[in-house]
C-alpha positions in Angstrom: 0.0 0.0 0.0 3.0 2.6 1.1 4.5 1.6 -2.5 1.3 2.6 -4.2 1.5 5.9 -2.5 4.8 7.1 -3.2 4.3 9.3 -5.8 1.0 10.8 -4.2 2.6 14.9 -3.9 3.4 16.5 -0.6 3.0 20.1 -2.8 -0.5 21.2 -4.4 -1.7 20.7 -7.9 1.2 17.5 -8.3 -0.9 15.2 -11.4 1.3 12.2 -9.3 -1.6 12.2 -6.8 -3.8 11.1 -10.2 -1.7 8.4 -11.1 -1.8 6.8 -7.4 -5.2 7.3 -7.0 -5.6 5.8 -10.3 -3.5 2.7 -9.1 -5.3 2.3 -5.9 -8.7 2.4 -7.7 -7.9 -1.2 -9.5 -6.4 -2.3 -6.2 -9.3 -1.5 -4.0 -12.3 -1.8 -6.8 -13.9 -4.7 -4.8 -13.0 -4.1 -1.2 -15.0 -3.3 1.8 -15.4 0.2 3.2 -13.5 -0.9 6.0 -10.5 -1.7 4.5 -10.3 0.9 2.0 -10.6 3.4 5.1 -8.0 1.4 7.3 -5.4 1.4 4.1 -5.8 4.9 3.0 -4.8 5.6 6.6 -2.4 3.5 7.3 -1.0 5.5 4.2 -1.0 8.7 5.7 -0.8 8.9 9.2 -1.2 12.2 10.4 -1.4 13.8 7.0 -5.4 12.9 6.4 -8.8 14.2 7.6 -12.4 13.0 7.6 -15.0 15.2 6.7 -18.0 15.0 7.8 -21.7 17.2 7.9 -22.7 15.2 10.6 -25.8 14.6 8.5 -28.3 11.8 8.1 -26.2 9.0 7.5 -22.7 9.9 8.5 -23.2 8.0 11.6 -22.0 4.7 9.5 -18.5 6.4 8.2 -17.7 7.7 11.7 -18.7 4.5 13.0 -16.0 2.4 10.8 -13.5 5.1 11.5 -13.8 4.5 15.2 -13.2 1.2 15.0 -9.5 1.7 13.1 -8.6 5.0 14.9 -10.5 7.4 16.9 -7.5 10.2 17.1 -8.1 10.8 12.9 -8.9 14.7 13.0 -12.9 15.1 11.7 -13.2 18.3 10.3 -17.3 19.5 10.6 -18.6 22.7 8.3 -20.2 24.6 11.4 -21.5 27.2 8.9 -23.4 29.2 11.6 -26.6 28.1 9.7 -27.2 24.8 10.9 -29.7 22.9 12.5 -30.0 22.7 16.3 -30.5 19.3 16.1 -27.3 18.6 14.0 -25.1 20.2 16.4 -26.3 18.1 19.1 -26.2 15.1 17.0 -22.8 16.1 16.5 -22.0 16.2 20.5 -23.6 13.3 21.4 -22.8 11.1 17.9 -18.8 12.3 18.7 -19.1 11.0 22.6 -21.2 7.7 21.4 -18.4 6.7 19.0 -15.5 7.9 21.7 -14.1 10.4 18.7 -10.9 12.3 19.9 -10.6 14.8 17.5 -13.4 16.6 16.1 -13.3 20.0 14.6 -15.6 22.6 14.0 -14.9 24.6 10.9 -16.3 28.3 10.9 -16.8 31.1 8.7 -15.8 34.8 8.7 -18.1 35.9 11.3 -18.7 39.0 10.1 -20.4 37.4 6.9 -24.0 39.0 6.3 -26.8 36.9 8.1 -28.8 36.7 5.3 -26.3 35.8 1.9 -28.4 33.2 1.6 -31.6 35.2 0.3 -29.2 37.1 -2.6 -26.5 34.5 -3.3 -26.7 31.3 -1.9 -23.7 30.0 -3.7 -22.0 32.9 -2.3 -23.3 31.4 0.4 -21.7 28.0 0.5 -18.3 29.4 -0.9 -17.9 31.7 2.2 -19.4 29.1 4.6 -18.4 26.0 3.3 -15.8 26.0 0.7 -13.0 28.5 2.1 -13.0 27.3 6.1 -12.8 23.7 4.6 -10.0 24.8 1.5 -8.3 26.5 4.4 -8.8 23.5 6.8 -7.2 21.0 4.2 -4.0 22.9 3.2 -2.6 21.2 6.5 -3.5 17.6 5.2 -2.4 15.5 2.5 -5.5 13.6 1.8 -9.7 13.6 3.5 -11.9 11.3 3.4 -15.6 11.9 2.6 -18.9 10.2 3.0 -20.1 10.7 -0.6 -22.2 8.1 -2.4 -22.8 7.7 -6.0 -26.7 7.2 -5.5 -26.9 10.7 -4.4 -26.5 13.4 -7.4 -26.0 12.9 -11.1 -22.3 14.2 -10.3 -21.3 11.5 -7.9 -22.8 8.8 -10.3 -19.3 7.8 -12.1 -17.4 9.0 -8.6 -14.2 6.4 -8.2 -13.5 5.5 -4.4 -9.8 7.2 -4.3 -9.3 10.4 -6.4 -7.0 13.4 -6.8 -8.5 16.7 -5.7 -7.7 19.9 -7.0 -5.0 20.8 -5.0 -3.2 17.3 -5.5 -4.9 16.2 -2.6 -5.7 12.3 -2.2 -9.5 12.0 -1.6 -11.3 8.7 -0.7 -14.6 7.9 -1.1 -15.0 4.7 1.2 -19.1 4.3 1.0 -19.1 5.2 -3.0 -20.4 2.0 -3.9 -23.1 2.0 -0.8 -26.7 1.9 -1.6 -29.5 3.6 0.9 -30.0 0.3 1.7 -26.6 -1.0 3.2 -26.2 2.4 5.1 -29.4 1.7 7.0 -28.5 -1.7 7.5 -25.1 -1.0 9.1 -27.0 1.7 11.2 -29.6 -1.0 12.4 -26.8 -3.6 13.0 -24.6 -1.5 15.3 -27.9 0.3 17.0 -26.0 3.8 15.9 -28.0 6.7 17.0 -29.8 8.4 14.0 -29.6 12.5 13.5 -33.1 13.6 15.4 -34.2 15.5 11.8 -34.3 11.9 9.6 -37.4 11.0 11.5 -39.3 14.4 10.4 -38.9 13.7 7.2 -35.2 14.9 6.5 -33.1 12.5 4.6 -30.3 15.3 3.5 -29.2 17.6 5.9 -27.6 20.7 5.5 -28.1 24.5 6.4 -31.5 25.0 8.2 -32.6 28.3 5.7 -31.5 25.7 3.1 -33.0 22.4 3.4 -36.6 21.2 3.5 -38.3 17.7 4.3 -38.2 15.9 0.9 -41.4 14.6 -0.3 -40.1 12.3 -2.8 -37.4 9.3 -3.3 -34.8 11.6 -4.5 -33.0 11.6 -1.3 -31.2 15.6 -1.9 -34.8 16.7 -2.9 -35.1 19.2 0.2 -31.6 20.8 -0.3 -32.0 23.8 -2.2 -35.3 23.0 -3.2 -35.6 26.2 -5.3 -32.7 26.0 -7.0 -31.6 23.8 -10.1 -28.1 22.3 -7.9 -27.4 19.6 -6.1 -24.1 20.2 -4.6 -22.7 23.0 -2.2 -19.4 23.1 -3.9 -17.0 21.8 -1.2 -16.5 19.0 -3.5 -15.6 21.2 -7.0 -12.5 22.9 -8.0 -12.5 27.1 -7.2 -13.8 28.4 -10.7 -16.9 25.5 -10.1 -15.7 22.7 -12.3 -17.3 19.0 -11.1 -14.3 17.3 -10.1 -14.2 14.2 -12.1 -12.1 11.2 -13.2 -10.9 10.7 -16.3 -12.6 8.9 -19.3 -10.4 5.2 -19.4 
């Protein structure tokens, strides 16, 4: 595994960090979630982060993670927007799983109350995408709870991939349906977040998100708008971060 990451850069925008993830991706096309997670940080130890919303399903990410190493640094997006509810879900999820090192990202706290109503992507780039850009420049990879069920983007998402800043990312649930992750919570009797049983399936900002009314499960995130994603996930001018054709 250390050979496979040798070329993977220790300076930004390195295409090396596409070839390994490239290399890992035949590697680890068939493995369980576990043992991607536990080889990507076995990797890098010290130099990787797990990002997490704290949202309706990260309970089953944070759940494997504490079983390898509860001392991994989870970065949270504490946007000043969110839910009540998720930021207790956050306390009392982080004490269940005994997590060591969790850490709440924040904003520019002079940023206007209500971007949102003008520019809501504005919004998320201020809120979301700098803390987190700013949070990652002391890692050399994350890993994220993204599943390709979820948007049209994520679809063709590989498990380990090169961010824009030459970044290793890994993608450990990819392959996961709806069904698995509710599985895993019901095996291992993980608490749920309190908003799920309203009628939330995606959770994000509270001025943001709505109870979803149909199967799409991202239906009540930015119901008014034609997006699907915050941005946290794109390179800086808003390209879809994507793996190569082959």
């Amino acid at each position: 595994m250390r050979r496979l990451l040798e070329s993977v850069p220790e300076t930004r925008a390195n295409a090396g960090a596409q070839t390994s993830a490239a290399r890992l991706n035949v590697r680890y096309a068939q493995a369980p979630a576990d043992e991607i997670l536990r080889a990507a940080l076995e990797a890098l130890p010290g130099q990787i982060a797990l990002v997490s919303s704290f949202g309706a399903d990260s309970a089953v990410l944070l759940h494997l993670l504490a079983q390898i190493d509860r001392d991994v640094p989870v970065l949270m997006l504490e946007t000043q927007m969110l839910f009540a509810e998720t930021l207790q879900y956050q306390r009392d999820l982080s004490a269940h799983l005994g997590l060591r090192d969790v850490r709440l990202l924040t904003p520019d706290p002079d940023l206007p109350e209500d971007l949102h109503l003008s520019d809501s992507k504005m919004c998320c780039a201020l809120r979301k995408v700098a803390p987190l850009e700013s949070a990652l420049g002391d890692f050399a990879g994350s890993i994220t709870g993204r599943k390709r069920f979820q948007t049209g983007p994520r679809a063709q998402m590989p498990i380990f991939e090169a961010d824009h800043a030459g970044r290793l990312r890994i993608n450990p649930l990819a392959s996961w349906t709806p069904a698995m992750l509710a599985q895993h919570i019901e095996m291992h009797d993980l608490p749920r977040h309190p908003l799920v049983a309203r009628g939330y399936p995606s959770i994000g900002c509270a001025p943001c998100t709505r109870p979803a009314t149909n199967s799409d499960p991202r239906a009540g995130r930015w119901a008014d708008e034609t997006r699907e994603e915050c941005g946290i996930h794109f390179a800086p001018d808003g390209r879809v971060i994507r793996r190569k054709a082959g």
